[in-house]
C-alpha positions in Angstrom: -2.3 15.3 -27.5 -6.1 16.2 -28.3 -7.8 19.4 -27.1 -9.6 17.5 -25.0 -6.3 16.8 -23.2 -5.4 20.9 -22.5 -9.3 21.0 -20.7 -9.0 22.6 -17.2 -9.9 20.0 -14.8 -9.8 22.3 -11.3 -6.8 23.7 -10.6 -3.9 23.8 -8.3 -2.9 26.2 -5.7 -2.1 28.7 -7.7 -5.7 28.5 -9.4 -3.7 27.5 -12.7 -6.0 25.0 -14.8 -4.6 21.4 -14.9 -5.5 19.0 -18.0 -8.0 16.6 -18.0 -6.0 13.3 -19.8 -8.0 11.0 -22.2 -8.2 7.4 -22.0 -5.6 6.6 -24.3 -3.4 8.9 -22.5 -3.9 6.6 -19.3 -3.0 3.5 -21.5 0.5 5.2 -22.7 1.1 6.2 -19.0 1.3 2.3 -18.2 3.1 1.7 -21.1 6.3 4.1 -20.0 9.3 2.8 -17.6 8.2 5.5 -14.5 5.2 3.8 -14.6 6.5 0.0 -14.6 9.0 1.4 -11.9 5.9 2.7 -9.7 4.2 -0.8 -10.0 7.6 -2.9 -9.4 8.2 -1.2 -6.1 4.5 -1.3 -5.4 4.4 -5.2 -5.4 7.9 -5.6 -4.5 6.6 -4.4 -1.2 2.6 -5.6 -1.1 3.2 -9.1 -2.3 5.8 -10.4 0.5 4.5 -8.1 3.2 0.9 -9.7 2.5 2.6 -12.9 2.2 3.9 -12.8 5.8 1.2 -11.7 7.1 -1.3 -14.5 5.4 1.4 -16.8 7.0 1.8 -15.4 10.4 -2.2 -15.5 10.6 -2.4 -19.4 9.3 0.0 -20.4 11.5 -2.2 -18.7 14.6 -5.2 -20.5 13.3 -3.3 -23.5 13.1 -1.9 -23.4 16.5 -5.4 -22.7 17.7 -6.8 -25.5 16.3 -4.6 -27.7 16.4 -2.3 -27.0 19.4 -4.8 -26.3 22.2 -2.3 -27.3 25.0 0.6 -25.3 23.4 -2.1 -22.5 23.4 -2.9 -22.7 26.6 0.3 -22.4 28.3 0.4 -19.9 31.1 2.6 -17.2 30.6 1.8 -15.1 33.8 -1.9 -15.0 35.8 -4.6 -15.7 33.8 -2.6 -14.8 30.8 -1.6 -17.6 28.1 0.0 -18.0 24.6 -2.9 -18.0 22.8 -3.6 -14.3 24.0 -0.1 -13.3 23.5 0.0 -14.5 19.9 -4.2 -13.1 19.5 -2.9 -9.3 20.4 0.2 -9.9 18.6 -2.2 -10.3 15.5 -3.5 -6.4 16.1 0.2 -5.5 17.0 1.3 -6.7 14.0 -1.3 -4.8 11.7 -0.6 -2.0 13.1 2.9 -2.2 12.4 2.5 -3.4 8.6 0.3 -0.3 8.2 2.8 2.0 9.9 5.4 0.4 7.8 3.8 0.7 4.1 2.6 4.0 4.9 6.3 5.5 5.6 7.5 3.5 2.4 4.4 4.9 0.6 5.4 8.1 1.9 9.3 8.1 0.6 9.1 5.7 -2.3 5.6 5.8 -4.2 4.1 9.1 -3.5 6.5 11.1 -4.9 6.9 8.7 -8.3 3.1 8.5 -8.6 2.8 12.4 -8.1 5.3 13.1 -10.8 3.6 10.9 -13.1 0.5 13.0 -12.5 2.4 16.0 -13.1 3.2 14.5 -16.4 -0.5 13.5 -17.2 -2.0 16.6 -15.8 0.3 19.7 -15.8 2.2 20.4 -12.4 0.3 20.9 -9.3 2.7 24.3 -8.4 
């Protein structure tokens, strides 16, 4: 640790000074198993999530291409497939975003706070 590591970089809500971390300090950070941990859970959760979704939106283009008749299938009044499955594309976002930000929330906040804490003296 340089000196340039103890500089006061704002403070936290006790008005005590945090660190201000060099570049190589950054570079160890990724190097340790928190940090590998953070990422692991990170794209054990992004890369099949995104995955499904990429999926779930082919297949919708597809079927609109593709499957106009299937599309077009009334399901009640002026109402068919191809609407059901167009809104379930919003629904859907909607939920993937609700669901990432509750795992955020319990699983990667608190890792990638304590790893700040670590890099930059504790917030409290």
């Amino acid at each position: 640790m340089t000196a340039a590591d103890l500089e006061p970089h704002g403070s936290d809500a006790q008005g005590a000074p945090r660190r201000t971390p060099d570049a190589q300090a950054f570079v160890d950070m990724q190097a340790t198993p928190e940090f590998q941990e953070l990422r692991r859970r990170l794209r054990t959760f992004v890369f099949p999530i995104t995955g499904f979704f990429l999926a779930w939106y082919a297949v919708y283009v597809l079927l609109a291409t593709y499957a106009a008749d299937f599309m077009a299938t009334k399901v009640f009044g002026n109402v068919n497939l191809g609407i059901i499955l167009g809104l379930g594309q919003f629904v859907s976002t909607f939920v993937i975003t609700a669901i990432y930000v509750r795992f955020a929330n319990r699983e990667l906040d608190p890792r990638a706070a304590a790893i700040r804490d670590e890099l930059e003296g504790p917030a409290a």
